[in-house]
N, C-alpha and C positions, 0 to 999 in steps of 0.2 A: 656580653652579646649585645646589638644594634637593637635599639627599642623595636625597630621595622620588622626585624626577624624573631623579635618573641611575642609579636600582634599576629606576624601568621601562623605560628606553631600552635596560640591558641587555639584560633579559629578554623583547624584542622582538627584538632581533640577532639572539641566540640561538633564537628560535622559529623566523625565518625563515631561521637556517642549517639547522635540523632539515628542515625542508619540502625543500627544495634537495636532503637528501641521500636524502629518501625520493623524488623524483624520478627520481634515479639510479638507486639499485635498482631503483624498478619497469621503468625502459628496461631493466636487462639481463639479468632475469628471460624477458620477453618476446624476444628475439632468438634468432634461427637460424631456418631452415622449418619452416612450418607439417607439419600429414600432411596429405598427401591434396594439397600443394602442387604446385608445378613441378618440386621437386628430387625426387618420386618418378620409380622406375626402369623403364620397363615393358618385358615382358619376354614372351616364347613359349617353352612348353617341348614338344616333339617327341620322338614315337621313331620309329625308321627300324627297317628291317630289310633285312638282304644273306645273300645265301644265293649258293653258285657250287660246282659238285660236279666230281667228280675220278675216275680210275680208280684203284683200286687197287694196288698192285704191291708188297705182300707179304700172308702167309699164315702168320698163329702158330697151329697145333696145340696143344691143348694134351692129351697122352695119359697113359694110368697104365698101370701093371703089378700087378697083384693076384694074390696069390696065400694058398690056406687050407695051414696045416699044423696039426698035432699041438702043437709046440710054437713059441715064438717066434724061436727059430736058424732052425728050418728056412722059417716062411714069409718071415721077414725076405730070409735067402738065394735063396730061390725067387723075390721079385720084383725083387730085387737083381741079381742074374743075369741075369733075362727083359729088365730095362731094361735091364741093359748091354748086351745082344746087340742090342738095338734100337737104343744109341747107336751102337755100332759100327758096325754098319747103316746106318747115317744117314751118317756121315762119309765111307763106304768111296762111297755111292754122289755123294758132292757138296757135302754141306750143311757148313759150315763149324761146325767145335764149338763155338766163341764163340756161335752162334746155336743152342746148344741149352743147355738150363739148368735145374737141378730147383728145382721146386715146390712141390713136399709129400711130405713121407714118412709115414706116417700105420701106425700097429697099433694093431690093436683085439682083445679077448677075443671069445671066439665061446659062445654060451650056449645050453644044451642046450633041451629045453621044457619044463621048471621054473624055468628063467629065473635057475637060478641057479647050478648047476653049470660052469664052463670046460670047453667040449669042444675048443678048438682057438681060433687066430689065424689074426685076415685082416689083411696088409700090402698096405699100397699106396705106389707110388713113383710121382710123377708129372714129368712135364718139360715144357714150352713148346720146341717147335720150328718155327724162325723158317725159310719157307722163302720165298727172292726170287727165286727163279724159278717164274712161277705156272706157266708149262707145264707142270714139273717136279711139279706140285703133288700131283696126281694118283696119279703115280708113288710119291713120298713116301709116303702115307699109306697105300698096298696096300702098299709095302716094310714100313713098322710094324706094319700088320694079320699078315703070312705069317710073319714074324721074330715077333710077340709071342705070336700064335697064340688062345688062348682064355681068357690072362690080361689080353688087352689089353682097354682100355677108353678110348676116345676121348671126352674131357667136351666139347670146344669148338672150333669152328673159325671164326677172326675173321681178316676181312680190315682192311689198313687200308693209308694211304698212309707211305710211310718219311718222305719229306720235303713237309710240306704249306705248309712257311711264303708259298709263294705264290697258293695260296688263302686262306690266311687273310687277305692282305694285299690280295686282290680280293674280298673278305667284308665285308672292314673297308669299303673304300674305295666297297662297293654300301651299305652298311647308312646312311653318313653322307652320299651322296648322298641316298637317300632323305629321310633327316631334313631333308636343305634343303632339297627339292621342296617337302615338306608345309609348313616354317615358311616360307619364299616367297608360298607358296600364303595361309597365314594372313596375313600382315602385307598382299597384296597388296589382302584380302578387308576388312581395319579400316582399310585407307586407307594404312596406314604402311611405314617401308623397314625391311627387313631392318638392323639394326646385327652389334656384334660379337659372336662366340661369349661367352658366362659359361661356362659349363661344358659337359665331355663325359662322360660315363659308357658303359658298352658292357658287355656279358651275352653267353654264350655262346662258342662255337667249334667246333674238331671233333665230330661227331655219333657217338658209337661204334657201332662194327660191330655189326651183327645175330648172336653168337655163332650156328648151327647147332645145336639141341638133337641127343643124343648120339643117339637113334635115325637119325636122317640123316646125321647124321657119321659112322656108324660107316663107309657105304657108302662106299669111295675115291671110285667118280665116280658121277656126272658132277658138278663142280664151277665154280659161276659168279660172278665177284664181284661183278659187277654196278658201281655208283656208289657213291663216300663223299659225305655231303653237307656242306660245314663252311657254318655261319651264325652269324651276328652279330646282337645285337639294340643298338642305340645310343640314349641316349635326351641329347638338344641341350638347353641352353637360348641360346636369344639375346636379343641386346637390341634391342627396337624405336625406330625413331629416328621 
């Protein structure tokens, strides 16, 4: 064969093994799902809400002892004293001292009406007393008021439940009932079945006590606790099949 015609037979092979492999590539550029394909995932997101309320069955006070002196020995001592007559008070008639507990000790300078002169110190001693017997409650807090006398000062009176874990757990279990109802409800409404949970999230819990501002509090009675409310808010997603 002519050198000439075995330079172009080459250079024919060669062209059409090039084509071959741009073939290749372009199939596996183009492979896996499309968007908006078959293999999207559809999906309902939901929020539920559970709520389920409780009695109370304890009572934290929270009380101070104030008192003005001259100097800062003497009012520190002065309300120092006053609370402890008041602890003691407390124990002698029931309350357990574990449940009683200080909170803030606090002195401050006391300034004349030039606002700048020291005429004296006001100390305050305060404590949270935990009281579980609410009958009892009443009693409590007139025994603190007669024992503190005119240094007392009542900030807050909160009720709350000691052990609520089983409302929360009937909070929980209303809030993600709800959340199925409503996605049920959805999927029932586009035609489709409920699939599996994707995710759960959930907000909330116990609702704090309403403290009693200190002009009400100061009165012993009459005292009412009324409901704690604990709520749950859940927000679902599932998958629609």
């Amino acid at each position: 064969m002519p050198i000439a015609v075995r330079a172009r037979t080459r250079f024919l092979t060669l062209a059409a093994a090039g084509l071959t492999v741009a073939g290749v590539a372009a199939c596996d550029a183009s492979s896996g799902p499309t968007p908006g394909g078959s293999g999207e995932v559809r999906q309902v997101t939901v929020v539920g809400a559970g709520e389920v309320q409780g009695a109370p069955d304890t009572l934290t006070a929270n009380v101070a002892m104030e008192a003005i002196a001259a100097d800062v020995t003497g009012a520190m001592n002065q309300s120092g004293d006053r609370q402890q007559a008041v602890i003691d008070a407390l124990v002698d008639a029931g309350i357990a001292r574990e449940d009683i507990s200080t909170t803030q000790v606090s002195l401050q300078p006391q300034f004349g009406e030039d606002g700048t002169a020291i005429i004296g110190y006001r100390a305050n001693n305060s404590i949270d007393v935990k009281i579980r017997d609410l009958s009892a409650a009443s009693q409590a807090l007139a025994l603190i008021v007669s024992t503190g006398g005119d240094a007392t000062r009542i900030n807050s009176v909160d009720y709350s439940i000691e052990d609520d874990s089983q409302l929360v757990r009937d909070a929980r279990a209303r809030a993600f009932e709800d959340a199925k109802n409503r996605a049920e409800q959805y999927a029932e409404l586009s035609g489709l079945d409920l699939g599996k949970v994707i995710s759960i999230s959930e907000s909330g819990g116990a609702q704090p006590p309403m403290p009693m501002p200190r002009g009400e509090a100061a009165m012993a009675v009459p005292l009412e606790p009324g409901q704690q409310t604990v709520g749950f808010s859940v927000t679902v997603i599932w998958e629609l099949a």
